[in-house]
C-alpha positions in Angstrom: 80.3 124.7 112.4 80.2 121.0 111.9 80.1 118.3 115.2 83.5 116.3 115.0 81.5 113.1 114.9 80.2 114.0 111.3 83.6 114.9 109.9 85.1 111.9 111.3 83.1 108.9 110.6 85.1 105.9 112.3 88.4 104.3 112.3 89.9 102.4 109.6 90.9 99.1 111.1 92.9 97.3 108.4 96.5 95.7 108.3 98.4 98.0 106.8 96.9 101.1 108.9 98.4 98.8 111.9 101.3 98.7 110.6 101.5 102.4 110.4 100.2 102.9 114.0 102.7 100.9 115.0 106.2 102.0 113.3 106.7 104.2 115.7 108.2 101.3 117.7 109.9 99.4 114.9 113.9 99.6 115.3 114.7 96.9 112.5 116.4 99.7 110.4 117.7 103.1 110.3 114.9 104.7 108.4 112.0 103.1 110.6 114.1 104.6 113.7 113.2 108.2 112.1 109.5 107.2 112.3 108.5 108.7 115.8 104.8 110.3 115.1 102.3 107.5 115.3 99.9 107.8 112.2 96.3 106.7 112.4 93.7 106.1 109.4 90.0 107.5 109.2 87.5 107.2 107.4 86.2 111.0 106.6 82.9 112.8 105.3 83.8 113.4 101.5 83.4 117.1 101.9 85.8 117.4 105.0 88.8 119.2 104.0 91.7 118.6 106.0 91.9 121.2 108.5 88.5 120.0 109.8 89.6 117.1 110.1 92.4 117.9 112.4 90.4 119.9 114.5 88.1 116.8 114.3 90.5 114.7 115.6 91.7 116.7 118.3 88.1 117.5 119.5 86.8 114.0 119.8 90.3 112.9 121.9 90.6 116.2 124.0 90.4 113.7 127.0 94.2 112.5 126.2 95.2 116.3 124.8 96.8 115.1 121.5 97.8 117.0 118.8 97.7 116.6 114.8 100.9 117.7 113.0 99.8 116.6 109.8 96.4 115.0 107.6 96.9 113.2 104.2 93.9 112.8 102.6 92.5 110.5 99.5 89.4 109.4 97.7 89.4 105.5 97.6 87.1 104.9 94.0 84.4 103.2 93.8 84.7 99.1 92.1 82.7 97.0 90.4 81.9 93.5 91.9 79.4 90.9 91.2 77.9 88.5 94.0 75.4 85.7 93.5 75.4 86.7 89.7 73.9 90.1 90.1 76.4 93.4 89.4 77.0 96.2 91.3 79.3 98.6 92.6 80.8 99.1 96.4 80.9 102.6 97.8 83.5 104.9 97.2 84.9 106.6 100.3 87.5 109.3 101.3 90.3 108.3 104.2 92.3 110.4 106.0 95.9 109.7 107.6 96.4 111.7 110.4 99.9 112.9 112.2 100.2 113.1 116.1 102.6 114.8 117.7 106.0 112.4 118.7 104.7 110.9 122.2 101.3 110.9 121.7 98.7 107.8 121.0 94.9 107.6 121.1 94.6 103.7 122.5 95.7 102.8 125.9 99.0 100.9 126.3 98.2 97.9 128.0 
């Protein structure tokens, strides 16, 4: 059995994964009203599959009882870049995109 805080590395804090937290608020147009899970973005051992990931999830926020409808997965590739003349490549890494229930959140509402 693995611990949930190997599975689940951290949280991955980028634009577009607020955006996705928050369009579960957005009323600008019909389809975005449909929207009512809130959807948060990991960043997830490459070997995790995505049921232990959910129970991952789940484990780590027991305190607020949530719980994961659904995990999309993907593998972000590795790229080449090139600083101060010398090559190399930055790490590859694996993300997940996890579901909550309608109604649920893991940050506080202030």
């Amino acid at each position: 059995m693995k611990s949930p805080y190997t599975v689940i590395k951290s949280r991955y804090v980028t634009e577009k994964a607020h955006v996705m937290e928050q369009l579960q608020f957005r009323q600008s147009n019909p389809s975005l009203k449909k929207c009512n899970s809130p959807k948060y973005v990991f960043l997830v051992d490459k070997r995790a599959n995505k049921q232990e990931i959910a129970r991952a999830v789940e484990e780590i926020y027991a305190e607020r009882k949530i719980k994961v409808v659904g995990v999309n997965t993907l593998h972000v590739k590795p790229k080449q870049r090139q600083v101060r003349g010398r090559r190399g490549m930055t790490p590859g890494f694996k993300k997940a995109i996890v579901t909550l229930e309608a109604g649920d959140s893991i940050e506080d509402k202030v």
